[in-house]
N, C-alpha and C positions, 0 to 999 in steps of 0.2 A: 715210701709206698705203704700203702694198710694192706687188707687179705686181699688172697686168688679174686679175681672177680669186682672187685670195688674199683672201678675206674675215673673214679670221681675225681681225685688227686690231681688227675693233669687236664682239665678240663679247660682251667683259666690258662694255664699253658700251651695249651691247644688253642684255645681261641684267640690268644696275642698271635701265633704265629699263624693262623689262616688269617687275620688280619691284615696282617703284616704282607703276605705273598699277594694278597688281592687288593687292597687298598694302595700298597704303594711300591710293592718290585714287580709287578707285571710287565713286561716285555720289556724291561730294563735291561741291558748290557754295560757292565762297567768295565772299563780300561784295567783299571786298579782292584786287589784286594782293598786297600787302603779308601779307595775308594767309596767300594761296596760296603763298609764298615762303615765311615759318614754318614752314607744315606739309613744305614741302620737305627744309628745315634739320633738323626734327625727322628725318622718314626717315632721312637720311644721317647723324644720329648714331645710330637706330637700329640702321641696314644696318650702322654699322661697329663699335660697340661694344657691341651684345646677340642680333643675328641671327647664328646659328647656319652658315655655309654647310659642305654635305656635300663640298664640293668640296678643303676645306683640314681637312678631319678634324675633322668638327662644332666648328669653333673660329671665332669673331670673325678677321674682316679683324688687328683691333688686338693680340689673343694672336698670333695667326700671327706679323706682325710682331715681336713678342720672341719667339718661338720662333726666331727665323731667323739 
């Protein structure tokens, strides 16, 4: 965390996990923790190697990465 005030820090933080609730656990009910976990794992290789963000020039987290 930086100073009082500077909110910046969890931004990308915050924006994987509104992602996250709205793109893919909305009105899901899981049986399982174990379950709810999977579906989690699944996202995060979704988010990073076929979700598009406009942010890095419509390219995966993982393109970006070898672009760089």
């Amino acid at each position: 965390m930086s100073r009082r005030g500077n909110c910046w820090d969890n931004a990308p933080t915050e924006r994987f996990f509104s992602s996250l609730k709205r793109e893919w656990l909305t009105g899901n009910i899981y049986q399982t923790r174990d379950a709810a976990i999977a579906e989690v794992q699944s996202y995060i290789n979704y988010y990073n190697s076929r979700r598009l963000h406009t942010t890095i020039a419509d390219m995966t987290p993982i393109e970006f990465e070898k672009c760089a």
